[in-house]
C-alpha positions as CSV (number, residue, x, y, z in Angstrom):
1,X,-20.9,-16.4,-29.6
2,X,-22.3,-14.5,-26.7
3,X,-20.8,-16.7,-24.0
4,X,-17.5,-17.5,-25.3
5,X,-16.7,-13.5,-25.7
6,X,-17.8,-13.0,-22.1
7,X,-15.9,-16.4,-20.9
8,X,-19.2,-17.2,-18.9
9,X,-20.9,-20.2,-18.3
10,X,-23.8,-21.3,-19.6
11,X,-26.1,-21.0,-17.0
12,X,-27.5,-24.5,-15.3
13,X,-30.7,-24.6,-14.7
14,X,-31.9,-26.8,-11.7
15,X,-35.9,-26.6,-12.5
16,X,-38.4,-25.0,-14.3
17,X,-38.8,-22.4,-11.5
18,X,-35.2,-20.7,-13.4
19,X,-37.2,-20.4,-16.1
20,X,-40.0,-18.6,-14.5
21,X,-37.5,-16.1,-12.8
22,X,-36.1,-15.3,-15.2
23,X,-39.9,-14.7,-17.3
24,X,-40.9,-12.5,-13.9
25,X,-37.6,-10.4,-13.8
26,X,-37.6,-9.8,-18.0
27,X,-41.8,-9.3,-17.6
28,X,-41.5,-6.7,-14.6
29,X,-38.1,-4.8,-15.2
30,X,-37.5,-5.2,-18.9
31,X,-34.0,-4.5,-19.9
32,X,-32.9,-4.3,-16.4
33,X,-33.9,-7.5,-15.4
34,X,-30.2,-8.7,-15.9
35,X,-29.3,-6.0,-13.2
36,X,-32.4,-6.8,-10.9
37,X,-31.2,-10.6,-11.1
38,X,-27.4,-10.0,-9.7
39,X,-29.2,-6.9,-7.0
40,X,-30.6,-9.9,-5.2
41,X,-27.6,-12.4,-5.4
42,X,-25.3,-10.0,-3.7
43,X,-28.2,-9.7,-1.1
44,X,-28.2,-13.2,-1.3
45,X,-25.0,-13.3,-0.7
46,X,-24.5,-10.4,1.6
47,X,-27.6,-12.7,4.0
48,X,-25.2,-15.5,3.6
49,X,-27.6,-17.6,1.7
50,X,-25.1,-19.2,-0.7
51,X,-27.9,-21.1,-2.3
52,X,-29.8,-18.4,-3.5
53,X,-27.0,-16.6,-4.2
54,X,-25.9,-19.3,-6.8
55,X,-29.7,-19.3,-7.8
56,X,-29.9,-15.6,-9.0
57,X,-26.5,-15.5,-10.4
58,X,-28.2,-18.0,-12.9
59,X,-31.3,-16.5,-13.5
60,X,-28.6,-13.1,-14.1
61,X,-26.9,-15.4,-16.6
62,X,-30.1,-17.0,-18.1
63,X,-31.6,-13.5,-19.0
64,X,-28.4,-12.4,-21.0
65,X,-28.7,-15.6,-22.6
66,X,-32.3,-15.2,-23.6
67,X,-32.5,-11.3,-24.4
68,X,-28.9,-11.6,-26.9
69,X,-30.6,-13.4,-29.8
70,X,-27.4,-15.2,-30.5
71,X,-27.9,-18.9,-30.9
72,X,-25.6,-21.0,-28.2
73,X,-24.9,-25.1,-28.2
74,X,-26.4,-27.5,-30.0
75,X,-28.7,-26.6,-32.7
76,X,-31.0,-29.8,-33.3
């Protein structure tokens, strides 16, 4: 599986708005969207807004997640 080769967490999503992000990132920088995604958590970070740091460093994780194709957790 995707996240066990990459020893990465699955990403936690606090609200819907993840979601949507992540669907804005993918929809306006296609295959970069992953790198767009950890661009603004280091500015995030580098602002010293731990928060949204944490926020887009999900988002980063969520669009790997949804552009591998590989299933992850619980199938039901």
């Amino acid at each position: 599986m995707l996240f066990e080769d990459m020893n990465e967490p699955l990403p936690y999503l606090a609200n819907l708005q993840s979601v949507a992000d992540a669907d804005a990132l993918l929809a306006a920088h296609g295959a970069d969207a992953g790198t767009e995604a950890a661009i603004r958590a280091e500015r995030s970070r580098d602002l010293g807004n731990a928060v949204q740091f944490c926020h887009w460093r999900q988002i980063e994780r969520l669009i790997v997640l949804l552009t591998s194709g590989d299933v992850v957790g619980t199938v039901h």
